[in-house]
PDB file of N, CA, C and O in Angstrom, chain B, residues numbered from 101:
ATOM      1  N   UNK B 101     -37.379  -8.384  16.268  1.00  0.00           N
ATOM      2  CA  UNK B 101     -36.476  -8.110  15.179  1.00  0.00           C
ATOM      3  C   UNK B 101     -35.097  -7.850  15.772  1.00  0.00           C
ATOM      4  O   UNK B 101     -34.760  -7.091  16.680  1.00  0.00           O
ATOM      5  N   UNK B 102     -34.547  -8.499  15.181  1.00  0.00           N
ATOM      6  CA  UNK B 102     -32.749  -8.125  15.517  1.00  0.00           C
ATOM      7  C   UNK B 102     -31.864  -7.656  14.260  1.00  0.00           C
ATOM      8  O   UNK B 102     -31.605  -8.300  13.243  1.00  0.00           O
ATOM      9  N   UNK B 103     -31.491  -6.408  14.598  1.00  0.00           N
ATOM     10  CA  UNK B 103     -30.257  -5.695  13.685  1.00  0.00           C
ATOM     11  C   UNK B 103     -28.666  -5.950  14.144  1.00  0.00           C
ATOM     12  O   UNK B 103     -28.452  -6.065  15.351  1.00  0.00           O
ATOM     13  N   UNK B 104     -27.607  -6.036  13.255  1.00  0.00           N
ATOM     14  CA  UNK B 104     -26.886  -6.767  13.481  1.00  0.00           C
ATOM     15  C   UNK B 104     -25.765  -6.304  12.452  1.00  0.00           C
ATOM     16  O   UNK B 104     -25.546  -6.915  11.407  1.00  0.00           O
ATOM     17  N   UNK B 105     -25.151  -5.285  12.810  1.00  0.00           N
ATOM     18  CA  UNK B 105     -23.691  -5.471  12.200  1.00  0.00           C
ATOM     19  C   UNK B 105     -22.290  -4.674  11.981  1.00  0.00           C
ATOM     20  O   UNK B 105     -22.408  -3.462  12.159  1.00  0.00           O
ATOM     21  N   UNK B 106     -20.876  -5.157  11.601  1.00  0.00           N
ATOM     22  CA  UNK B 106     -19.863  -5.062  11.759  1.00  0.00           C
ATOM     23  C   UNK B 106     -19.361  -4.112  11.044  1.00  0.00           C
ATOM     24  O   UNK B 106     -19.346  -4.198   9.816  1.00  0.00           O
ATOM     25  N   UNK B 107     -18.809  -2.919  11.784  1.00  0.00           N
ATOM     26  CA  UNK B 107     -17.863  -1.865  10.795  1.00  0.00           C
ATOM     27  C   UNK B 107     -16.590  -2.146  10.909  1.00  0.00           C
ATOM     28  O   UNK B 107     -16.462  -2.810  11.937  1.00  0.00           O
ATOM     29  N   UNK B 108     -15.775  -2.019  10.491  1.00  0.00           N
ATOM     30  CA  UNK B 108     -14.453  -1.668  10.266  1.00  0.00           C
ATOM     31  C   UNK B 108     -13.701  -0.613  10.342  1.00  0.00           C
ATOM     32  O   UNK B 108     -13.833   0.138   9.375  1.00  0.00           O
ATOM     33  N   UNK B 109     -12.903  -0.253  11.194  1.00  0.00           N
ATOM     34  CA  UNK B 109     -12.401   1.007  10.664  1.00  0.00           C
ATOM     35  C   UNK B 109     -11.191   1.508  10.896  1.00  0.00           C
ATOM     36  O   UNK B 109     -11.189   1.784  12.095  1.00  0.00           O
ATOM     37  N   UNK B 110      -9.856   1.864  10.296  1.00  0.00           N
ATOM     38  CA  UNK B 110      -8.517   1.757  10.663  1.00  0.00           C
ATOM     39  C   UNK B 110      -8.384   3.006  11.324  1.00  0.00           C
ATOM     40  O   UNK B 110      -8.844   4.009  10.778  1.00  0.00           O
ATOM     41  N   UNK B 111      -7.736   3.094  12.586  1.00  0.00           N
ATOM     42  CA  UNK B 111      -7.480   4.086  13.377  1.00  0.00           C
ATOM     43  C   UNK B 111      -6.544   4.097  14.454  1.00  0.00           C
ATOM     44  O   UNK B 111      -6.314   2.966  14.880  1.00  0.00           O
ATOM     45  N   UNK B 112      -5.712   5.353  15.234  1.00  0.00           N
ATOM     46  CA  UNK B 112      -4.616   4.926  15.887  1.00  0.00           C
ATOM     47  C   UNK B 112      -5.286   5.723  17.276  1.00  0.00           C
ATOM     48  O   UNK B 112      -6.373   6.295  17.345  1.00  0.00           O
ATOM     49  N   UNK B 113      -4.282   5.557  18.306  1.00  0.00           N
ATOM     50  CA  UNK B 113      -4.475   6.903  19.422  1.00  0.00           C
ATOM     51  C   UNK B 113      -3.812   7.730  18.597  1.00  0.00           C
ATOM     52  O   UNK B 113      -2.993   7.754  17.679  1.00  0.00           O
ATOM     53  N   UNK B 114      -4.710   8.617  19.509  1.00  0.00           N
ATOM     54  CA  UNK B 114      -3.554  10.182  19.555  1.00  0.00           C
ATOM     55  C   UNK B 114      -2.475  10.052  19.597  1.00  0.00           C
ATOM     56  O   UNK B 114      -2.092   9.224  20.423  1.00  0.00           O
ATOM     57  N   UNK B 115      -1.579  10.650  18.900  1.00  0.00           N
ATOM     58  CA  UNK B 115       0.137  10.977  19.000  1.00  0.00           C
ATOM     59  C   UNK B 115       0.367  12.415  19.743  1.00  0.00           C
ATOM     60  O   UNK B 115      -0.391  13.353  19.496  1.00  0.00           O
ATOM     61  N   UNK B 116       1.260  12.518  20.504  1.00  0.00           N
ATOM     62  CA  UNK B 116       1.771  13.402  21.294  1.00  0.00           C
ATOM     63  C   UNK B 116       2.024  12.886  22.729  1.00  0.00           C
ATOM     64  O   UNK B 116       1.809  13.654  23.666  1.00  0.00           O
ATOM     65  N   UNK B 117       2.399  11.823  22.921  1.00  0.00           N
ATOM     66  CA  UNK B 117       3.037  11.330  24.219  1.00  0.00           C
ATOM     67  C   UNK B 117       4.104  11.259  24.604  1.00  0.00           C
ATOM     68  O   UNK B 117       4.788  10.257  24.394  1.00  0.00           O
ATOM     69  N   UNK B 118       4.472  12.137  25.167  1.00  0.00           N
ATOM     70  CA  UNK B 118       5.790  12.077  25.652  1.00  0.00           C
ATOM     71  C   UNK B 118       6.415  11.905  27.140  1.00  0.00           C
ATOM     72  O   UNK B 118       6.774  13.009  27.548  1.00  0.00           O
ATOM     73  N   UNK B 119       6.572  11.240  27.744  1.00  0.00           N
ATOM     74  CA  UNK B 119       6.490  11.031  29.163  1.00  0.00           C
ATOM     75  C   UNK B 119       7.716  10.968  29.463  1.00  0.00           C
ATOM     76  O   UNK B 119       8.152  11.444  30.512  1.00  0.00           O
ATOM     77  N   UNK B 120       8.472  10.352  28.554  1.00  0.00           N
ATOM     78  CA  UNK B 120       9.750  10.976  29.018  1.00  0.00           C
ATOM     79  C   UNK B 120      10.816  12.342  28.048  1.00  0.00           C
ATOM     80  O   UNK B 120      10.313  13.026  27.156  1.00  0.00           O
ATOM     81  N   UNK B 121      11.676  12.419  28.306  1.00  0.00           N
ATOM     82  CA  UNK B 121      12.623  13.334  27.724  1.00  0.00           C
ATOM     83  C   UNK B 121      13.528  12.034  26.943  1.00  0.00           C
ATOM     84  O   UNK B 121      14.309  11.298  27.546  1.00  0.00           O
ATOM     85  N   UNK B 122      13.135  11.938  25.095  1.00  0.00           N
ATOM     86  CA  UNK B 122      14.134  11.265  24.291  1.00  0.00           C
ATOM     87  C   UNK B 122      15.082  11.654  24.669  1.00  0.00           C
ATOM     88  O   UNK B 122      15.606  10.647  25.147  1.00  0.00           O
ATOM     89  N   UNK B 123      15.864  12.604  24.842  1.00  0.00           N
ATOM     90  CA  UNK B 123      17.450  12.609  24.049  1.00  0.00           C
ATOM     91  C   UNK B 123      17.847  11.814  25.454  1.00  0.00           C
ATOM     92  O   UNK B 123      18.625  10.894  25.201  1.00  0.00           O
ATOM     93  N   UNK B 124      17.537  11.914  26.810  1.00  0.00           N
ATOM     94  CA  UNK B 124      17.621  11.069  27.740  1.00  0.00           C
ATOM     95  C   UNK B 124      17.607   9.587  28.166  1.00  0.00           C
ATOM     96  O   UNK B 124      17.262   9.140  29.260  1.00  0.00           O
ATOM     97  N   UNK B 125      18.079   8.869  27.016  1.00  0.00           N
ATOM     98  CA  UNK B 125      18.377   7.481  27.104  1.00  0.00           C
ATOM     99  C   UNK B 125      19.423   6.856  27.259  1.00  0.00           C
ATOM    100  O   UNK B 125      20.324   7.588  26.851  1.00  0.00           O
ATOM    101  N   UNK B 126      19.818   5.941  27.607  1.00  0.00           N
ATOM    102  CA  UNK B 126      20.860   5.086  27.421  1.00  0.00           C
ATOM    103  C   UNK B 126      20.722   3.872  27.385  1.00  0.00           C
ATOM    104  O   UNK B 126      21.689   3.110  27.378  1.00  0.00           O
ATOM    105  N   UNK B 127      19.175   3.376  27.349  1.00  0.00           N
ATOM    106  CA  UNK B 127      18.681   2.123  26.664  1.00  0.00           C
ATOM    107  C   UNK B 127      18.877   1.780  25.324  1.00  0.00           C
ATOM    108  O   UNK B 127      19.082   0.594  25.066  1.00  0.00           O
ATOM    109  N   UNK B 128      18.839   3.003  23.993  1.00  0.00           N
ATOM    110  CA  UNK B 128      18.778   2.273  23.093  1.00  0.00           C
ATOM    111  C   UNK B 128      17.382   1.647  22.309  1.00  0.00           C
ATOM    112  O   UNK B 128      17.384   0.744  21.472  1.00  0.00           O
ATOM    113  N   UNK B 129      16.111   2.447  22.866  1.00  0.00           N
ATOM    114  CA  UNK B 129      14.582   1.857  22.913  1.00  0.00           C
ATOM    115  C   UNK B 129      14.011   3.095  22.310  1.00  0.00           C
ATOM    116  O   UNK B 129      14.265   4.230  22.714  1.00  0.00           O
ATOM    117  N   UNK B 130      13.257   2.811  21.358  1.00  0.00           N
ATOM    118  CA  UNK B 130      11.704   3.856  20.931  1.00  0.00           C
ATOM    119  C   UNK B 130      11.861   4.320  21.954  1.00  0.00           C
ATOM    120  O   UNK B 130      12.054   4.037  23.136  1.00  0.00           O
ATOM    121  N   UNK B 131      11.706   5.355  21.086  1.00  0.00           N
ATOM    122  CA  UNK B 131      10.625   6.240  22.670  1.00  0.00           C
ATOM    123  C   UNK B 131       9.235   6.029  22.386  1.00  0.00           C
ATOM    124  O   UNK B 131       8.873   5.218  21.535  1.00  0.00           O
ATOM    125  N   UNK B 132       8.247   6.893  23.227  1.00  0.00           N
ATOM    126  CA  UNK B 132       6.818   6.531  23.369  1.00  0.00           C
ATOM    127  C   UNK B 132       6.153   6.465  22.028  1.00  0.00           C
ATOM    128  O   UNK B 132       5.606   5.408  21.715  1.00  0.00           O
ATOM    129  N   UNK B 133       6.142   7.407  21.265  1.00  0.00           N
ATOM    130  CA  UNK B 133       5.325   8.006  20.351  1.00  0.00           C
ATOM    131  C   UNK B 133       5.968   7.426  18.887  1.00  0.00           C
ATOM    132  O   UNK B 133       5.550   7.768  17.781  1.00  0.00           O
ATOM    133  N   UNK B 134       7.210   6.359  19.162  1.00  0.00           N
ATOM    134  CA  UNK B 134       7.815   5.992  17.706  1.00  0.00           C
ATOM    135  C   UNK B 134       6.688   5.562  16.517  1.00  0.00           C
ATOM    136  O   UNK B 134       5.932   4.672  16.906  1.00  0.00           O
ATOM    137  N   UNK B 135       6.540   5.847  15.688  1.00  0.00           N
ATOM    138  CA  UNK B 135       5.991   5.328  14.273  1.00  0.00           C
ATOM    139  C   UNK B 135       4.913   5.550  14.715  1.00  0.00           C
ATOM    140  O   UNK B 135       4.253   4.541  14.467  1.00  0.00           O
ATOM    141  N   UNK B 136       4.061   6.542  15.434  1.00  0.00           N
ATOM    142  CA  UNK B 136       2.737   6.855  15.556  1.00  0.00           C
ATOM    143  C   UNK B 136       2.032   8.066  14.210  1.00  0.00           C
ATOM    144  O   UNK B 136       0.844   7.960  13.906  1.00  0.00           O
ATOM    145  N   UNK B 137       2.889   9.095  13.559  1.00  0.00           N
ATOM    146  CA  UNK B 137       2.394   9.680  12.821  1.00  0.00           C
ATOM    147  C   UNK B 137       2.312   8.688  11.791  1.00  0.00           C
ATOM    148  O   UNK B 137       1.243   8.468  11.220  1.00  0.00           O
ATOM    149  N   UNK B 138       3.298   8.114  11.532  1.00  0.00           N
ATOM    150  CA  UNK B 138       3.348   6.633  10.606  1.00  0.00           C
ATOM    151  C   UNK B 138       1.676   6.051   9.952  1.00  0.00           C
ATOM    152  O   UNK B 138       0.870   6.298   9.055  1.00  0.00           O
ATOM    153  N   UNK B 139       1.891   5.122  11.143  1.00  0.00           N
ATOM    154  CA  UNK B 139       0.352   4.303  11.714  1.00  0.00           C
ATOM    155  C   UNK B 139      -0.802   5.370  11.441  1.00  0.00           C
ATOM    156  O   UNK B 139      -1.858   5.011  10.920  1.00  0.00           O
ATOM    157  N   UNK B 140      -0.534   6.881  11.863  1.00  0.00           N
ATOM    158  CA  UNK B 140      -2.164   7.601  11.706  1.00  0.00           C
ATOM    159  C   UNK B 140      -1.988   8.195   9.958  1.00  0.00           C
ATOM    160  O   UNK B 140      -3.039   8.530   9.413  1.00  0.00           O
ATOM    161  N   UNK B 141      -1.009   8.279   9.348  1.00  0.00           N
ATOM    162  CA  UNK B 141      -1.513   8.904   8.332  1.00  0.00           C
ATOM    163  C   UNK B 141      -1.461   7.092   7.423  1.00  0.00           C
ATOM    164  O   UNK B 141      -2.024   7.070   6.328  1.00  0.00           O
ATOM    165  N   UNK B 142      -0.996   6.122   7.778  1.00  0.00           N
ATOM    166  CA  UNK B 142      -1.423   4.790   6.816  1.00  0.00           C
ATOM    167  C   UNK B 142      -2.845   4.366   7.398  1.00  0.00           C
ATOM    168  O   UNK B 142      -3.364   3.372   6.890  1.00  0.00           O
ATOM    169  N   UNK B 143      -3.447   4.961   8.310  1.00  0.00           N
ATOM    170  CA  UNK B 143      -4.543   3.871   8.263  1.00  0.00           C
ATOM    171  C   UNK B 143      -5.353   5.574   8.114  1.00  0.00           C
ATOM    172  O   UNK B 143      -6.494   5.144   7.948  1.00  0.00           O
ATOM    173  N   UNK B 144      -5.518   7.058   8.065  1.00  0.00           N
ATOM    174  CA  UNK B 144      -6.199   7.452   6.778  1.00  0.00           C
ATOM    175  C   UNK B 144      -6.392   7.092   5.505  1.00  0.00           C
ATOM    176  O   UNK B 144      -7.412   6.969   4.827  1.00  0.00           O
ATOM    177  N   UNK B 145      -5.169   6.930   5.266  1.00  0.00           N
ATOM    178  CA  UNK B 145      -5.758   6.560   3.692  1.00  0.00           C
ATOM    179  C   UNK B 145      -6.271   4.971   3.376  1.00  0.00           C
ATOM    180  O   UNK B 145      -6.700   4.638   2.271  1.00  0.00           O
ATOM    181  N   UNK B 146      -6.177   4.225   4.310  1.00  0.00           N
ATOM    182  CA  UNK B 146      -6.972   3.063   4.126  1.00  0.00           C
ATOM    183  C   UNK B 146      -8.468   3.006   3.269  1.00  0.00           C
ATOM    184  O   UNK B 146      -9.509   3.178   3.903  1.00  0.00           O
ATOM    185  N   UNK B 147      -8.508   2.721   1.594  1.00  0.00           N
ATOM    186  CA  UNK B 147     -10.131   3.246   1.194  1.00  0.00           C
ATOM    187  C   UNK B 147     -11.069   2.302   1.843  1.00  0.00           C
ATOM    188  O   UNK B 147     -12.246   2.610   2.032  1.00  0.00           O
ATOM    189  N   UNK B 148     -10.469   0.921   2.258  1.00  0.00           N
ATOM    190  CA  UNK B 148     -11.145  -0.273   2.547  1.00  0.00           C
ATOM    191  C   UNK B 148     -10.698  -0.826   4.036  1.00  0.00           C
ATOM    192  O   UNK B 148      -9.870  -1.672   3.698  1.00  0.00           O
ATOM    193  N   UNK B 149     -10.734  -0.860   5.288  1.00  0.00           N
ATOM    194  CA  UNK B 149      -9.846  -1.077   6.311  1.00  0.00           C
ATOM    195  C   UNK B 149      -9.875  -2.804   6.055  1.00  0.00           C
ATOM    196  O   UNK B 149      -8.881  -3.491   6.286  1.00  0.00           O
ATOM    197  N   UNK B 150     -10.955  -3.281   5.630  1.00  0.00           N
ATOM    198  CA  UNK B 150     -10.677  -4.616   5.564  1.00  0.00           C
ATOM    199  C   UNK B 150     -10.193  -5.312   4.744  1.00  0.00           C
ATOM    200  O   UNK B 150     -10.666  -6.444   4.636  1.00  0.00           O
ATOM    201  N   UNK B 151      -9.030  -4.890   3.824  1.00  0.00           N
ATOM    202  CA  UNK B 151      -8.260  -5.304   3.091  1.00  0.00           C
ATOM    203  C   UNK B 151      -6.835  -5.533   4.473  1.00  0.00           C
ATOM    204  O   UNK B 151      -5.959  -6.396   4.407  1.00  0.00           O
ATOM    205  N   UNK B 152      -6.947  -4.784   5.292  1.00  0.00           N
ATOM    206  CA  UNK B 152      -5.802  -5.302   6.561  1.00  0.00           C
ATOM    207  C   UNK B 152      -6.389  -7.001   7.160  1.00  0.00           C
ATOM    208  O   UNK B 152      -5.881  -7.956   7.748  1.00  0.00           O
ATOM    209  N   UNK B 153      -6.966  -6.847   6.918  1.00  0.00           N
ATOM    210  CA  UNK B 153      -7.832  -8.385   7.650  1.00  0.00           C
ATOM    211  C   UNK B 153      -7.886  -9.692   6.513  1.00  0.00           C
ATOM    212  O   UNK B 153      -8.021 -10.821   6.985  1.00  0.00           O
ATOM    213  N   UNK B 154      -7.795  -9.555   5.239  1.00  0.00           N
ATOM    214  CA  UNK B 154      -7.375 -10.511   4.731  1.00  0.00           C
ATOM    215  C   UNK B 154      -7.936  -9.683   2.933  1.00  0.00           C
ATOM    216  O   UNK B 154      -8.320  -8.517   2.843  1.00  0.00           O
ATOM    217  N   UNK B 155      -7.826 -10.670   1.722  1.00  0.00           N
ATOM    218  CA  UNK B 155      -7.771 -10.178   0.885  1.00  0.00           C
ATOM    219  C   UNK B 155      -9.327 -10.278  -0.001  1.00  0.00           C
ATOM    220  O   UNK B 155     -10.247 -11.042   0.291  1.00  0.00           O
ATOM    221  N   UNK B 156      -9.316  -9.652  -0.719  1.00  0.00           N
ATOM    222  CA  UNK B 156     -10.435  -9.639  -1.247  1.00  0.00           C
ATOM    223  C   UNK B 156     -10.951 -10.842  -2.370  1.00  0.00           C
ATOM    224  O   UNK B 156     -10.193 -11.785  -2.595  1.00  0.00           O
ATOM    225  N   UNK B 157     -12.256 -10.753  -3.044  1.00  0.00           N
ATOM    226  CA  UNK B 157     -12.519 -11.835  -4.237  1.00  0.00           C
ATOM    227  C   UNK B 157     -12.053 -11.605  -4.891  1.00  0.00           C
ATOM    228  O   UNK B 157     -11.733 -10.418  -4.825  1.00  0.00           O
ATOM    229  N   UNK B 158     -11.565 -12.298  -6.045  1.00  0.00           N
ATOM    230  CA  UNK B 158     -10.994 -11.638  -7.300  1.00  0.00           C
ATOM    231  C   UNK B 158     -12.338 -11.524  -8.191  1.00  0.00           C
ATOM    232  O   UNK B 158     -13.397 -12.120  -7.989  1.00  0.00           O
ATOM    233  N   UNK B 159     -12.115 -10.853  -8.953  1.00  0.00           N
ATOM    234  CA  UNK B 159     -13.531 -10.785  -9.476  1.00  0.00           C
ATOM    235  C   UNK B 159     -13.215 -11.173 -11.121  1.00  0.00           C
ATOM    236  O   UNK B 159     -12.131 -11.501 -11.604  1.00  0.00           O
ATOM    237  N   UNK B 160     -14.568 -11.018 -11.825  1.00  0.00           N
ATOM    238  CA  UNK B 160     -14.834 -11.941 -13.247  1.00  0.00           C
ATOM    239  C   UNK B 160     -13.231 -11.461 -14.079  1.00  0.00           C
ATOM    240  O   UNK B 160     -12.838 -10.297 -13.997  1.00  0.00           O
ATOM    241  N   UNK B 161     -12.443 -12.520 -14.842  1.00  0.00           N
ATOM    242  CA  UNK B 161     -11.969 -12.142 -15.743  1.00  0.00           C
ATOM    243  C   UNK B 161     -12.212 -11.244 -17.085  1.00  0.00           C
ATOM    244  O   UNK B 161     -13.089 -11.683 -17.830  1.00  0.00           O
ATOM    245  N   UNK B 162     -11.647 -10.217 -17.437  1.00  0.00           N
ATOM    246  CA  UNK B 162     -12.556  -9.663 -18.594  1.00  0.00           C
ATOM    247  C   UNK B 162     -11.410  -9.824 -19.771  1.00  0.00           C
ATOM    248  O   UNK B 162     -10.711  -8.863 -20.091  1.00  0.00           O
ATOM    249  N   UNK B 163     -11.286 -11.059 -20.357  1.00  0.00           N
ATOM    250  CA  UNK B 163     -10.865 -11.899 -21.219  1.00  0.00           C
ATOM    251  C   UNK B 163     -10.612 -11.075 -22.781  1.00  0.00           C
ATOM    252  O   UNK B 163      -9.566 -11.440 -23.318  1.00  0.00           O
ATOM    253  N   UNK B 164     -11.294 -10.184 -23.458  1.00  0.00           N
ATOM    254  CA  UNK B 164     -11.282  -9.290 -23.974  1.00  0.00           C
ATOM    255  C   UNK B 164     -10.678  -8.152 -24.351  1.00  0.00           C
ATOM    256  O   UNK B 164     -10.223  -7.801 -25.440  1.00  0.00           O
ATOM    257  N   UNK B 165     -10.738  -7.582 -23.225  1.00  0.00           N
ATOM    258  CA  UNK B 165      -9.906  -6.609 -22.664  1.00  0.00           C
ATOM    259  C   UNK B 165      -8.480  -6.940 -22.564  1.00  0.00           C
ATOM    260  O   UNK B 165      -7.539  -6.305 -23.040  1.00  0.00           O
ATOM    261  N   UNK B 166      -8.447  -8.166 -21.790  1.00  0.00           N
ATOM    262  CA  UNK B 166      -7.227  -8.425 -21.841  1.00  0.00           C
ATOM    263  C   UNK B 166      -6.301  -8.915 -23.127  1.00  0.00           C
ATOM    264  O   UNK B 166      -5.120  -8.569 -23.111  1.00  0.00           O
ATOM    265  N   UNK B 167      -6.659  -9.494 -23.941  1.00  0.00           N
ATOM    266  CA  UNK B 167      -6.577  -9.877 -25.285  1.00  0.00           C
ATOM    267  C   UNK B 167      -6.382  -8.681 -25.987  1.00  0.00           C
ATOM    268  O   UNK B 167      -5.826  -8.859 -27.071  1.00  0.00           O
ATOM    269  N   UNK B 168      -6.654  -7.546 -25.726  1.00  0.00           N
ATOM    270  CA  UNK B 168      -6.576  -6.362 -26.558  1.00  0.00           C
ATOM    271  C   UNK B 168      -5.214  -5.737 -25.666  1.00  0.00           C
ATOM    272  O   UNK B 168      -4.212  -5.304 -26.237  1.00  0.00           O
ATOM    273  N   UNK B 169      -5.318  -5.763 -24.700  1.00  0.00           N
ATOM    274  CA  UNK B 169      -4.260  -5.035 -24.052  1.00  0.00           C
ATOM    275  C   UNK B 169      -2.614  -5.700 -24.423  1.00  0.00           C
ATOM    276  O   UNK B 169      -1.579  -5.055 -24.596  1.00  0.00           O
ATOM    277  N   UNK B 170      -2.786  -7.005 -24.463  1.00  0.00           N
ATOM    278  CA  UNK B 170      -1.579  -7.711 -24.769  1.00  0.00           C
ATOM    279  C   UNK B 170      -1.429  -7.767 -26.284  1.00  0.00           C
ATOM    280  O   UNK B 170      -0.282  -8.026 -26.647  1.00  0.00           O
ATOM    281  N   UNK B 171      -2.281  -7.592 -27.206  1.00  0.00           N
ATOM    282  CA  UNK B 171      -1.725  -6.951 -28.634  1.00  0.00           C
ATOM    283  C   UNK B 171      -1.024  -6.231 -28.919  1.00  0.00           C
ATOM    284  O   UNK B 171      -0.025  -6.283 -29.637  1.00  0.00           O
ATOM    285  N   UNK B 172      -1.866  -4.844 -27.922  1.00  0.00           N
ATOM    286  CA  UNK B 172      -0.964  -3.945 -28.003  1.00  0.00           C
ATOM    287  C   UNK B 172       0.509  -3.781 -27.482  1.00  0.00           C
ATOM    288  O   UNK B 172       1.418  -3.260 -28.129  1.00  0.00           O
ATOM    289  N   UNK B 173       0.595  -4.233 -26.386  1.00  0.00           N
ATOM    290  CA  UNK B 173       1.966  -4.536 -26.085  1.00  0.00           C
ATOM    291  C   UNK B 173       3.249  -5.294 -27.291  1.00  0.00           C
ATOM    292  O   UNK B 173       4.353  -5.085 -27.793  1.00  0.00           O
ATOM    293  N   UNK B 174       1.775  -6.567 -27.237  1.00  0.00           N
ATOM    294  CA  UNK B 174       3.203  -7.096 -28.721  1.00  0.00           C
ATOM    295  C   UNK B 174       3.203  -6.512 -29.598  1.00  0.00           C
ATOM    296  O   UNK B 174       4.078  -7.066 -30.263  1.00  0.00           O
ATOM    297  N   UNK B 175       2.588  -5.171 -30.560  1.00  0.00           N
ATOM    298  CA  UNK B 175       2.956  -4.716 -31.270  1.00  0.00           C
ATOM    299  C   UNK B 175       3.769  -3.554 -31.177  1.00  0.00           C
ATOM    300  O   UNK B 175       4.267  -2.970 -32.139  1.00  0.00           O
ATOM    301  N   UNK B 176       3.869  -3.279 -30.123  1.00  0.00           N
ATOM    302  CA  UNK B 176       4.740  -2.380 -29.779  1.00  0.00           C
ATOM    303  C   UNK B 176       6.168  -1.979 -30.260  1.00  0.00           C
ATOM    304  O   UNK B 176       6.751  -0.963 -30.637  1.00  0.00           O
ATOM    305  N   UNK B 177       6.547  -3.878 -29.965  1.00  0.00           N
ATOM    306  CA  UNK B 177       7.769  -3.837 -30.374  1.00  0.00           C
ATOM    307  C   UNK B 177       8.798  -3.276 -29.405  1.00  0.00           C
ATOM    308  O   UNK B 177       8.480  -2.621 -28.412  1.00  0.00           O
ATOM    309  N   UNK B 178      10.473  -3.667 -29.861  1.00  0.00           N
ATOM    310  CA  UNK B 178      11.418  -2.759 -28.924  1.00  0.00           C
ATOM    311  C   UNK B 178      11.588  -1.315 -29.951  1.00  0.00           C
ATOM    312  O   UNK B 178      11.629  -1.274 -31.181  1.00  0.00           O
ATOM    313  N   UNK B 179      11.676  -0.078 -28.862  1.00  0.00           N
ATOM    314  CA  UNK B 179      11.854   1.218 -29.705  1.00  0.00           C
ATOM    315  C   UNK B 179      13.107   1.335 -29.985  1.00  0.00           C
ATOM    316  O   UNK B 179      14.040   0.681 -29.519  1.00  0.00           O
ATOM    317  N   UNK B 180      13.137   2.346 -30.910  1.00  0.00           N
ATOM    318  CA  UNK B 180      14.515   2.834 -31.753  1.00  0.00           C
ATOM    319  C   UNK B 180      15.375   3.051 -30.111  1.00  0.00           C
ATOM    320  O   UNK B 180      16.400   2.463 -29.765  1.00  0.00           O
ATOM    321  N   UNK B 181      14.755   3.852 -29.475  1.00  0.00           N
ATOM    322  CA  UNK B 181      15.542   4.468 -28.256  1.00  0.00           C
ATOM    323  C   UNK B 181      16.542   3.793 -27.655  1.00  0.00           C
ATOM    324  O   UNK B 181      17.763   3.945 -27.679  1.00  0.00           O
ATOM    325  N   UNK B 182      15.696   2.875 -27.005  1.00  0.00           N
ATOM    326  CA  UNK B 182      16.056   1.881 -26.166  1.00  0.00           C
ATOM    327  C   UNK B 182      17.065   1.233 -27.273  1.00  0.00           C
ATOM    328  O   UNK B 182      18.224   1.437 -26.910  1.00  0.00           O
ATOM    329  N   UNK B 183      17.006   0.554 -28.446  1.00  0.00           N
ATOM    330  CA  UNK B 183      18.612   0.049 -29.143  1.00  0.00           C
ATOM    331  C   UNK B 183      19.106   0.721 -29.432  1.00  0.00           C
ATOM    332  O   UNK B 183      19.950   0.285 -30.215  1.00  0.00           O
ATOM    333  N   UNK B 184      19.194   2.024 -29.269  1.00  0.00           N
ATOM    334  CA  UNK B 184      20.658   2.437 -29.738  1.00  0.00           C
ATOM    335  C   UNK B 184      21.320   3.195 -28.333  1.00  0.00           C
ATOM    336  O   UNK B 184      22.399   3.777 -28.443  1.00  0.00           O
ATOM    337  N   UNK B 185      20.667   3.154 -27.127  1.00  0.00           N
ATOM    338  CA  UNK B 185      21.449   3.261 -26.183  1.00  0.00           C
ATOM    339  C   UNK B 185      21.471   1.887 -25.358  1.00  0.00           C
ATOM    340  O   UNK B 185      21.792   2.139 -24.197  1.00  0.00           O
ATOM    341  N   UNK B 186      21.185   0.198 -25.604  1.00  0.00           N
ATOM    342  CA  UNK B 186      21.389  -0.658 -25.098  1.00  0.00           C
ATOM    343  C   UNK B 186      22.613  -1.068 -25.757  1.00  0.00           C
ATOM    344  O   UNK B 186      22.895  -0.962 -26.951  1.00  0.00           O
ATOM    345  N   UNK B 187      23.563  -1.737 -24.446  1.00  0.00           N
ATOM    346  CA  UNK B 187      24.761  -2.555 -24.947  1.00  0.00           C
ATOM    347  C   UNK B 187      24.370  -4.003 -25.718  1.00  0.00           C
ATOM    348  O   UNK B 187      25.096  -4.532 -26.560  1.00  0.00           O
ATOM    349  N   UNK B 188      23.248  -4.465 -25.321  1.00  0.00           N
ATOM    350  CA  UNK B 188      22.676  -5.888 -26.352  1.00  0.00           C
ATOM    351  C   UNK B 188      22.373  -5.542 -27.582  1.00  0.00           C
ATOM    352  O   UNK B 188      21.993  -4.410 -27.885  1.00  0.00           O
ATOM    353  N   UNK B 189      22.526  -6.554 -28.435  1.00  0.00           N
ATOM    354  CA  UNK B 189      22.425  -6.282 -29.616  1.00  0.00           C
ATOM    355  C   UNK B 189      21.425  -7.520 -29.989  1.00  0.00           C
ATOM    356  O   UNK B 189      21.710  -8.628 -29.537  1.00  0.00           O
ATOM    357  N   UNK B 190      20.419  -7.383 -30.692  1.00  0.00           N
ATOM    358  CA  UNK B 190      19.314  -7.942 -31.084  1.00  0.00           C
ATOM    359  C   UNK B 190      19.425  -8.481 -32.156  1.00  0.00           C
ATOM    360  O   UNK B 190      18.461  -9.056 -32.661  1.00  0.00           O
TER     361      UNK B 190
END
C-alpha cells in the first residue's frame, strides 16, 4: 500500500535579522529584514495557501438568486439623496 500526499502551506522565516546596522548605508538597498513582517502576517491570513498557486473552479451558477438580486437593484432606483446633491440632472 502506498499513501501519498501534498500540503500546502504559506509561511516565511523568522524576522529579526539584522546583520548589519540600517542607518549605516550609502548603497541605497533594503536592508535584511525589508517586507518580512509584511510576508508573515499576509501569508497568516492565507484561509487557502493554494489560491497563491493558481485559481480556483468556479463553481455552479445559482441563476435565481441572481435574478432576484438584480431586481432588487433595479428597483431601487436613484435616491432622493444622491439628486439633490448631484450636479447631473436626470
Amino acid at each position: 500500500m502506498r499513501v501519498a500526499f501534498v500540503a500546502v502551506r504559506a509561511q516565511t522565516d523568522k524576522c529579526g535579522r539584522w546583520p548589519d546596522d540600517i542607518a549605516q548605508t550609502s548603497e541605497n538597498r533594503h536592508y535584511a529584514d525589508f517586507g518580512c513582517s509584511y510576508q508573515n502576517n499576509l501569508a497568516a491570513q492565507m484561509a487557502n495557501p493554494n489560491d497563491l498557486i493558481g485559481p480556483r473552479k468556479q463553481s455552479d451558477i445559482d441563476a435565481e438568486n441572481r435574478s432576484a438580486v438584480i431586481d432588487v437593484y433595479r428597483a431601487r432606483g436613484i435616491s432622493d439623496e444622491f439628486l439633490g446633491n448631484s450636479e447631473v440632472t436626470y
